[in-house]
C-alpha distance (Angstrom), angle and dihedral (degrees) to the residues before:
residue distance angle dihedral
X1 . . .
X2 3.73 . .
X3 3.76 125.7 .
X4 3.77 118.5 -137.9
X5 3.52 140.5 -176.6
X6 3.66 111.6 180.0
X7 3.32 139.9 169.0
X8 4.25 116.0 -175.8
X9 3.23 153.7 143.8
X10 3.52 129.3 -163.8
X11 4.11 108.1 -92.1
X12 3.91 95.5 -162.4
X13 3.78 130.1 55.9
X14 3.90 112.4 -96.3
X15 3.97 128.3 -147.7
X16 4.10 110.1 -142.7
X17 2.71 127.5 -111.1
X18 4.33 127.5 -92.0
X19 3.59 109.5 -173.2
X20 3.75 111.0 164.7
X21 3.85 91.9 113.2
X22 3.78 111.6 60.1
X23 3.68 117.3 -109.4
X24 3.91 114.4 -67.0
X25 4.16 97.1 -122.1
X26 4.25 90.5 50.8
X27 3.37 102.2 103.5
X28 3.90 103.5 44.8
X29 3.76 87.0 43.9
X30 3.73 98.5 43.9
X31 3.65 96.5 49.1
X32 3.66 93.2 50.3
X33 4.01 91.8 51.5
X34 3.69 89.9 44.6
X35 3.69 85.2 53.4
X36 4.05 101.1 43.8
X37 3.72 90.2 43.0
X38 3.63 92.8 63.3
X39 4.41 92.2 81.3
X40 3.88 85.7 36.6
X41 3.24 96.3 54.0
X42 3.68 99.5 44.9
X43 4.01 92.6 48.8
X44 3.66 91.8 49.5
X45 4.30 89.6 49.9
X46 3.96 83.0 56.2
X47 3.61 88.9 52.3
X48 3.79 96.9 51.8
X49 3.67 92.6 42.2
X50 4.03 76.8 63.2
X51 3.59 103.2 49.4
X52 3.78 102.6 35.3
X53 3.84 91.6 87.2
X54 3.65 86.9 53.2
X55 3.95 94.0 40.9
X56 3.85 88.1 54.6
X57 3.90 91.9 50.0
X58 3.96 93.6 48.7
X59 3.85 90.2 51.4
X60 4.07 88.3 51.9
X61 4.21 93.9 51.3
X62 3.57 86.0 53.0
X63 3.42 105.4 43.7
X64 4.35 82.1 48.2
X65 4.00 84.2 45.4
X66 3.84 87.1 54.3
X67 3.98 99.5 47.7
X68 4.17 81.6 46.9
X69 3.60 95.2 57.8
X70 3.91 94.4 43.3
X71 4.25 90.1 33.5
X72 3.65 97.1 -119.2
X73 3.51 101.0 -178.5
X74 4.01 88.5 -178.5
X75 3.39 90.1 78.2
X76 3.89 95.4 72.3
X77 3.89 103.5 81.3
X78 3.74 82.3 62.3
X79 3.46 93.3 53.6
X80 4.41 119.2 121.4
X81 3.94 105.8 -135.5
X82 3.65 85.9 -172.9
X83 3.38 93.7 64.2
X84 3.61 116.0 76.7
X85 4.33 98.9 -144.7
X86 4.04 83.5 46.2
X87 3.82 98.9 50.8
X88 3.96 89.2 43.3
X89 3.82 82.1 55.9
X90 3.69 96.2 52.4
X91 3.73 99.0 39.0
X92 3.90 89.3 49.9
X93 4.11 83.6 50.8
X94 3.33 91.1 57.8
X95 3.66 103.0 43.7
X96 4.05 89.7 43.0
X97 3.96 80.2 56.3
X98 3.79 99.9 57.2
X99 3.84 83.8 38.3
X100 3.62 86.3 58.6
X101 3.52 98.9 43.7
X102 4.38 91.6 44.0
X103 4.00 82.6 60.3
X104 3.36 92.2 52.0
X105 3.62 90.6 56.6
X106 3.49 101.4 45.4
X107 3.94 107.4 19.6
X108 4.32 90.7 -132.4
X109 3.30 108.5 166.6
X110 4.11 84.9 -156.1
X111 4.01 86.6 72.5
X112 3.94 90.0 61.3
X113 3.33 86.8 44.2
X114 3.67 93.7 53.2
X115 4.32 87.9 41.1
X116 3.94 83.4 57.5
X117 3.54 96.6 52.6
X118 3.71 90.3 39.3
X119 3.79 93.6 61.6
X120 3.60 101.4 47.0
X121 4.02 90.7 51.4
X122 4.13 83.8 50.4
X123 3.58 91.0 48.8
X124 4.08 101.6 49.7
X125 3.82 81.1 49.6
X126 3.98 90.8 58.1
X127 3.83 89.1 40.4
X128 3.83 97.9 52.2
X129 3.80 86.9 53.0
X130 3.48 90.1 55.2
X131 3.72 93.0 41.9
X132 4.18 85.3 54.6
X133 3.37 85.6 47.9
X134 4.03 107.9 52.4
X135 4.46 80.5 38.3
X136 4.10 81.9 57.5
X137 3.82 93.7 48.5
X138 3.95 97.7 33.4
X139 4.24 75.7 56.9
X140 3.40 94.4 60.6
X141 3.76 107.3 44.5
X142 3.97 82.6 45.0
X143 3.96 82.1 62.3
X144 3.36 93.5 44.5
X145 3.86 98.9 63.4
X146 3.30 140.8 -142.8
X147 4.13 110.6 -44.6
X148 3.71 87.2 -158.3
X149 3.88 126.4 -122.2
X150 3.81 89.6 -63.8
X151 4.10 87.4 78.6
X152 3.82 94.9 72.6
X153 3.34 93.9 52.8
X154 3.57 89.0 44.4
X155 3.83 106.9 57.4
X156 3.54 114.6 85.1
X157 3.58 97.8 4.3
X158 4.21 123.2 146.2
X159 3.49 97.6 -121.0
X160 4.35 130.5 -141.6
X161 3.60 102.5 -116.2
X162 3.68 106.6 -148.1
X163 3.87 87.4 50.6
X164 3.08 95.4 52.9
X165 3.90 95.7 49.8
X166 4.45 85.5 42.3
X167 4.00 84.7 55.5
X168 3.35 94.1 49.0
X169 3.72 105.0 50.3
X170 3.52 114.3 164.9
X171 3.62 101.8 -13.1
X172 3.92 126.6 110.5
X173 4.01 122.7 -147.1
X174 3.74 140.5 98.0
X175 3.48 103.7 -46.5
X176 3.46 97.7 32.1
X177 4.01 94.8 58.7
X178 3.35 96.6 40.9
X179 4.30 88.5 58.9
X180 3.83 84.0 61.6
X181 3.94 104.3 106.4
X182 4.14 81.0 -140.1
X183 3.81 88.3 66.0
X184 4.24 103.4 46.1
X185 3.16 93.7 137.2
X186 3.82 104.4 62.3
X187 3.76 131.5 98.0
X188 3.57 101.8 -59.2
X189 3.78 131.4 60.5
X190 3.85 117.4 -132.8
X191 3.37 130.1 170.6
X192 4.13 134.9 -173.6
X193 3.58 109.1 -99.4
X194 3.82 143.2 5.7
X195 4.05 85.2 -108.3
X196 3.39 95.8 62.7
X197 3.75 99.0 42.3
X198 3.86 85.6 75.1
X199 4.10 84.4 59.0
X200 3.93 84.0 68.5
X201 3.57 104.3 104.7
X202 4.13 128.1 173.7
X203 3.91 133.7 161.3
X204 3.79 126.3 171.3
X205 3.59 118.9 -166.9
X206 3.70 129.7 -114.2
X207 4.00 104.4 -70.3
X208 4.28 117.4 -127.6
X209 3.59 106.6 -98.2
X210 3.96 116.4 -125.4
X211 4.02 123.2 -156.6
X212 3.59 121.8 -91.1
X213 4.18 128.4 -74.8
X214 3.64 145.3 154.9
X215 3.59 112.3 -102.8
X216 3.84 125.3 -141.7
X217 4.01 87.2 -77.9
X218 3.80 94.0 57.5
X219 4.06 93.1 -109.4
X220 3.27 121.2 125.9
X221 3.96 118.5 -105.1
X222 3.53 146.1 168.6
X223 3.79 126.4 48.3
X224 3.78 96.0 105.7
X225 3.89 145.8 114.7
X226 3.40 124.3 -151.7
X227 3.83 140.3 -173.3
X228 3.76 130.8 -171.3
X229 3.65 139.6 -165.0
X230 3.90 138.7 162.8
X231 3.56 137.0 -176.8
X232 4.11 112.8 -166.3
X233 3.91 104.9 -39.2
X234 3.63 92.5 -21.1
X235 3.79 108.5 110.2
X236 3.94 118.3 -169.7
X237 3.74 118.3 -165.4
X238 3.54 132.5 172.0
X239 4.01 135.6 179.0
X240 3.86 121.6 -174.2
X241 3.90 107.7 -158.1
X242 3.18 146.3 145.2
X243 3.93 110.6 -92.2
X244 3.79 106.9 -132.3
X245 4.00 115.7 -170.2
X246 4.19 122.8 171.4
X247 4.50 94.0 -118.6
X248 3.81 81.5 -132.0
X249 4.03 89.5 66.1
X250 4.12 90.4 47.7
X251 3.90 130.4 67.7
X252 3.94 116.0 -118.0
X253 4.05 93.4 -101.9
X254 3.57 85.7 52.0
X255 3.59 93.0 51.3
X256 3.60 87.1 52.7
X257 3.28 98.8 48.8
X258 3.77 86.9 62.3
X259 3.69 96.0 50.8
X260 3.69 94.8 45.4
X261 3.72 84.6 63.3
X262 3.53 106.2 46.3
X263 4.26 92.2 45.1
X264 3.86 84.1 50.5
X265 3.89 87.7 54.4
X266 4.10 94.9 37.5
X267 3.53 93.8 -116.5
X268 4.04 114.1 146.6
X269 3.72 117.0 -152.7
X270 4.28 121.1 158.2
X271 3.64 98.6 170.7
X272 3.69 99.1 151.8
X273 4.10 93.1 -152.7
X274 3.87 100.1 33.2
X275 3.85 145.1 42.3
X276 3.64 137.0 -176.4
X277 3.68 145.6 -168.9
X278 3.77 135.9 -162.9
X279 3.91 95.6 -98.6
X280 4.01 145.5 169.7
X281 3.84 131.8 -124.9
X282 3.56 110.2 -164.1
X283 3.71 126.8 -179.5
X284 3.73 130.5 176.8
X285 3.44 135.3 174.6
X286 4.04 111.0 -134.6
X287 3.40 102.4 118.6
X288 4.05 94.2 152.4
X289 4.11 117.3 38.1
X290 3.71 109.0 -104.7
X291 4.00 93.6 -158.1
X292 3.64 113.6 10.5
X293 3.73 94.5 -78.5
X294 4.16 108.8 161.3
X295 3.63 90.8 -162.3
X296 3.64 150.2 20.7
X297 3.96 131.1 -137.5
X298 3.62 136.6 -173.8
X299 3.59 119.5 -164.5
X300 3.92 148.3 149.5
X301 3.69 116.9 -87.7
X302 3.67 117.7 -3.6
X303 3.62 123.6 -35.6
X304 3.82 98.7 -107.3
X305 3.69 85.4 67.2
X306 4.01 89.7 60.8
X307 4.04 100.7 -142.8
X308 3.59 96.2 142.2
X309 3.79 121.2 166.5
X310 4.05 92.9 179.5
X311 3.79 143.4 33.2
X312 3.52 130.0 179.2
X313 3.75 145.0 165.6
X314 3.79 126.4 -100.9
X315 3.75 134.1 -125.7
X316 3.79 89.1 37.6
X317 3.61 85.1 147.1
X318 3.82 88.9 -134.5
X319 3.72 129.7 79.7
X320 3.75 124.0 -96.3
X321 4.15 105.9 -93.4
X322 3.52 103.4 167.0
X323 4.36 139.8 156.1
X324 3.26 121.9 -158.4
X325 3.91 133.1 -172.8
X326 3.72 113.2 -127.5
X327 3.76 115.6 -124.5
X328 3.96 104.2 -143.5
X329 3.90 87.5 -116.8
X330 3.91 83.6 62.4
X331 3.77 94.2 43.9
X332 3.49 86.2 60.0
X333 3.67 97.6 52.7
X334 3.51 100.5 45.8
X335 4.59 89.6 45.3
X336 3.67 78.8 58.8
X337 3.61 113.5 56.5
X338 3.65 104.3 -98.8
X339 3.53 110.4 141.9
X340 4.02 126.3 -115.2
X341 4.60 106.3 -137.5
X342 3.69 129.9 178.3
X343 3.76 113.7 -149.0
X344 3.62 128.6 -172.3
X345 3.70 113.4 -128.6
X346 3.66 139.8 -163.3
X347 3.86 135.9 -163.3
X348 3.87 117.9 -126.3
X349 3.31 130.0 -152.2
X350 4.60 94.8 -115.1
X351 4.31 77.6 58.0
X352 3.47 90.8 -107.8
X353 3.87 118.7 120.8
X354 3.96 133.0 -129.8
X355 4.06 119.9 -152.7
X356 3.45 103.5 -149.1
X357 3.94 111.5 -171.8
X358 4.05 119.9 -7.9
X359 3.95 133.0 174.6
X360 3.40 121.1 -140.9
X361 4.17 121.8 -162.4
X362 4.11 124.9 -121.5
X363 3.93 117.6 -86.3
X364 3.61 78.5 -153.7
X365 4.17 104.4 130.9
X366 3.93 89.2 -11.5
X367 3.97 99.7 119.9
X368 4.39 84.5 48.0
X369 3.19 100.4 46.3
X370 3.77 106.7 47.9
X371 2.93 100.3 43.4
X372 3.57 89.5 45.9
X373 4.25 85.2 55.9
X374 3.85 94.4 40.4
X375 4.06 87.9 55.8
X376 3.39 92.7 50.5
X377 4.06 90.3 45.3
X378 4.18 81.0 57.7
X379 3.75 107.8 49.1
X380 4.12 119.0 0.9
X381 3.92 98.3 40.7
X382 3.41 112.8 55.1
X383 4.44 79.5 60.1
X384 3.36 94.0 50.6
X385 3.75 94.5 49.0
X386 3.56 91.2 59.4
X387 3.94 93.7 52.1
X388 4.20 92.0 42.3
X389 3.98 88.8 43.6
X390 3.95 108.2 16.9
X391 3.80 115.1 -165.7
X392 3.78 107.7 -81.8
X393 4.02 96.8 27.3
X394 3.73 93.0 88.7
């Protein structure tokens, strides 16, 4: 991941974009993908078939870690006695219950001490399962090798029928079924011809951000908002967050960099291990040009307008995976509705430039929910990163 602090406009006159027609390159390049994906695709099917058991179990231990944290005693009926995590679940249930009901009795404060002790022993024993677990699974995609940089591009892709069902030939699996016009409505999405995969439109509006925690892993999570959209095989993500690094990890400018930035914004933070700024994650998937575009931008507002927080080259053969510090001009664009594009640009010969196709994401819940997240950056966070990661734990 790159870190970027830019500020830019655009130094040459741009022509806007028209996008009606899909992109000139879409066909070649979507026929090939469809094609290529066809081995990915049935590799990484294998691969899930493998993990799903072990999927399933991690989403039980947390859901049991959850009802132990909040004392769900509901959760007991459901509770395996044969397995040895489960039954330490229920028994400690049990035991925390006459616990609960012996301070009740006698108001000791030794019995909540006891309870407190109690719960963190249960929990390590949930967390070590699911540490065995994610070891197990992080096992077998080790064994499984690398699937090459064709898999990203793969995953979640709308698919060309026909070369999908040419790739495929005689064989039968996944993949190959699901290209039979008989089985549409399976787990991939095909359609007829490159031109219409550019009809293929989706947009999901910016999620509501919830307060920080440490997910099963012991990483911090949450505290985010993110919006979505795609247009063909073009996916468009974005994820406003604050950017949390350990100061040992970062050099002193760095460090600076980050401070600047939250005293130009107001925002107090003297954690002596960690710092933050109000930050992007952008990822796109454009790892081939789709119509001779030498460069990509993303910006605020349209692209005539020249706000652009990001530039990159084409053909990278990688997706886009980018953060990027918000300048507090920026901040106050994107708390205010105005939407966040990528265009696709191209040099001319006169040294002007021509965008020629661009997604832009929803304002749909954009205005709420940043502003929601960038309150909660201000006041509640910087207390609830000291109880997730006291001073000293990191």
């Amino acid at each position: 991941m790159m870190l970027i602090l830019l500020l830019a406009v655009l130094s040459k006159p741009v022509i806007g974009v028209a996008q009606d027609a899909p992109p000139a390159g879409i066909a070649e390049i979507e026929l090939e993908r469809s094609r290529l994906c066809v081995p990915v695709l049935t590799q990484l099917d294998e691969l899930n078939l493998q993990l799903q058991p072990l999927g399933i179990r991690t989403e039980r231990l947390r859901q049991i870690a959850a009802a132990i944290s909040i004392e769900d005693r509901t959760v007991m009926d459901s509770l395996n006695v044969n397995d040895p995590t489960e039954a330490a679940v229920r028994d400690w249930f049990l035991s925390d219950g006459r616990l609960a009901q012996s301070f009740l009795d006698t108001n000791e404060q030794t019995i909540q001490q006891q309870r407190a002790v109690d719960r963190e022993l249960i929990k390590g024993t949930v967390q070590a399962t699911l540490e065995g677990i994610q070891s197990e699974a992080q096992g077998i995609i080790e064994d499984a090798g690398d699937f090459g940089p064709e898999a990203s591009s793969c995953e979640g892709a709308v698919l060309i029928r026909s070369a999908v069902i040419e790739a495929c030939g005689s064989e039968q699996n996944l993949i190959c079924d699901a290209a039979k016009p008989a089985n549409s409505d399976g787990a991939y999405r095909f359609v007829d011809s490159p031109e219409d995969l550019w009809d293929v439109q989706e947009f999901r509006p910016w999620t509501s951000p919830g307060p920080l925690q440490l997910a099963p892993d012991g990483q911090l999570d949450g505290a985010s908002t993110v919006a979505f959209a795609r247009q063909g095989n073009v996916a468009f993500s974005v994820a406003f967050r604050p950017d949390i690094r350990p100061r040992a990890d970062m050099a002193p400018e760095n460090i600076q960099t980050f401070q600047t930035l939250l005293d130009s914004i107001g925002f107090e933070f003297n954690h002596p291990e960690l710092i933050y700024a109000p930050a992007l994650t952008i990822r796109a998937t454009l790892p081939e040009p789709l119509a001779g575009e030498d460069r990509y931008a993303i910006h605020f507002g349209a692209i005539e307008v020249g706000d652009i927080i990001w530039e990159g080259a084409s053909g990278t053969g990688a997706p886009i995976e980018i953060s990027i510090l918000l300048t507090p001009i920026h901040i106050v664009k994107l708390t205010q509705g105005e939407s966040l594009e990528l265009t696709a640009i191209r040099s001319l010969d006169d040294s002007s430039d021509e965008a020629l196709f661009g997604l832009a994401l929803t304002p749909v819940n954009q205005v709420a929910a940043t502003q929601a997240l960038l309150a909660y950056m201000a006041t509640q966070m910087p207390q609830d990163l000291n109880l997730l990661v006291p001073p000293g734990d990191y």
